[in-house]
N, C-alpha and C positions, 0 to 999 in steps of 0.2 A: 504494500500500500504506500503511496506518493502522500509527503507532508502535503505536497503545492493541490492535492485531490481534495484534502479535509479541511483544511485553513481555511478560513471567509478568510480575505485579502481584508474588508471593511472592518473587521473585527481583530486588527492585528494594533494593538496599545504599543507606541514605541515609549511612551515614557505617561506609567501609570502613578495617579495622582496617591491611591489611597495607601497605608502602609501597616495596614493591620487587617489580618487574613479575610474576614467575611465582609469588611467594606473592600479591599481589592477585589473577591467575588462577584459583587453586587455591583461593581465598576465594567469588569470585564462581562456579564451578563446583559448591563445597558449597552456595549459595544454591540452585540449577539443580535440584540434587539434592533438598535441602529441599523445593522448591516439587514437587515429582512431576516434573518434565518432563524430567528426565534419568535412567536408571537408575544405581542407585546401580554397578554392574558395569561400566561404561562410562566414568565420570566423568574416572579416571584417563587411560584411554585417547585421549580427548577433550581435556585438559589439555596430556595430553603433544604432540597432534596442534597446540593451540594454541602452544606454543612454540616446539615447531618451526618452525609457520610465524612465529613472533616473531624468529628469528634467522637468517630470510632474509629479514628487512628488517622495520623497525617498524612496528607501526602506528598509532602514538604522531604523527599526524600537526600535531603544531600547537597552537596556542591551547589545550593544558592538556586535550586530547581524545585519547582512544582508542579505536579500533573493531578489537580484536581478532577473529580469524572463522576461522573453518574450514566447509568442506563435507566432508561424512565419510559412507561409506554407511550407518551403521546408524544416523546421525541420519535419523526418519521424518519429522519434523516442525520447520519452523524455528522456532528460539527465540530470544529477545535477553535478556538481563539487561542491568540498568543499576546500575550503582556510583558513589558520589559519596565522594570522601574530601577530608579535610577536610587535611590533612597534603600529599597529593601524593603521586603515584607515582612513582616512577625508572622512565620506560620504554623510555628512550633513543632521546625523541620526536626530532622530525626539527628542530627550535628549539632541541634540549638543553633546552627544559624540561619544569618536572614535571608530569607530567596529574592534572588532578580530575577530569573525567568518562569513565567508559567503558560503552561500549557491547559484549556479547561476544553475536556471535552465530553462532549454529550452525543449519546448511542442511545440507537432504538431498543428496548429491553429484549426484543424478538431478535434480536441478530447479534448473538454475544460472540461468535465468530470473525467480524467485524470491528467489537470493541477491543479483544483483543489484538487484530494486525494493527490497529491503530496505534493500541498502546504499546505494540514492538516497535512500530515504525519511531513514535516519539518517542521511546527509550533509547533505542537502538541508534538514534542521533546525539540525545543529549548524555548517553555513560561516554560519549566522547568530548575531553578536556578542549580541546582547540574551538570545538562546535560552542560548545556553554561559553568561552570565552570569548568567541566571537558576536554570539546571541546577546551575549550582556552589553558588548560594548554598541550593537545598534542602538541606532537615535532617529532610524526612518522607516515607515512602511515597507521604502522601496529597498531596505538596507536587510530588513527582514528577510522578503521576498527571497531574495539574492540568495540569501542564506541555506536557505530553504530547498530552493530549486539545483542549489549545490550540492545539498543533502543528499537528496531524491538521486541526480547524475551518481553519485557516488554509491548512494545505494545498489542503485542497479549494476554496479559491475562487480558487484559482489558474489 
């Protein structure tokens, strides 16, 4: 599975405001929103499902990364936003330290086959140090992207 397949481009945060975990959620949900790919009547619901699963264990795993996620049934379609903050979140990652990058993505609960290539795909980029160093140091959409579509090339000749 292609990062550049799941990522809204309109939902990519190069420098997220909020720095304590369930308002950066609720930040990167109103991007979701923003971009069409979530309804707005949902958002909440979605949010809330995401913290929940935040406080049955983090997912603040490490090296300044998070991949918050839920599978939900009235998500049809999987989505990923990407967040870069410049400050650091509190996410009360599994290092105690603060994350700059996150990854939140949302899966159909029917298709756990899916959520999983997804979350190999976004693991399978960010357990690499150059990848997360480079993700952190983006400051644009377009910086992102780049990133991204890097990834994906490089994946494939694996």
């Amino acid at each position: 599975m292609k990062l550049r397949d799941i990522v809204i481009e309109e939902a990519i945060i190069p420098d997220l405001a909020g720095t304590e975990r369930d308002a950066a959620i609720g930040e990167i949900m109103e991007s979701l929103i923003g971009a069409g790919a979530v309804s707005p009547e949902l958002g909440d619901e979605f949010t809330k499902a995401i913290v929940r699963r935040e406080r049955r264990g983090s997912t603040g795993f490490g090296h300044g990364v998070a991949v918050p996620h839920v599978k939900h049934a009235a998500i049809t379609q999987m989505v990923v936003a990407v967040a870069i903050s410049q400050k650091g979140v509190e996410f009360n990652a599994l290092d105690k330290q603060p994350v700059y990058s996150i990854f939140l993505l949302l899966s159909p609960e029917d298709k756990p086959e899916d959520h999983l290539d997804a979350m190999e795909a976004i693991f399978g980029n960010l357990s690499h140090e150059t990848f997360r160093r480079f993700l952190r140091q983006a400051t644009t959409t377009e910086h992102v992207l780049t990133l991204l579509e890097e990834a994906d090339a490089k994946a494939s000749l694996r």
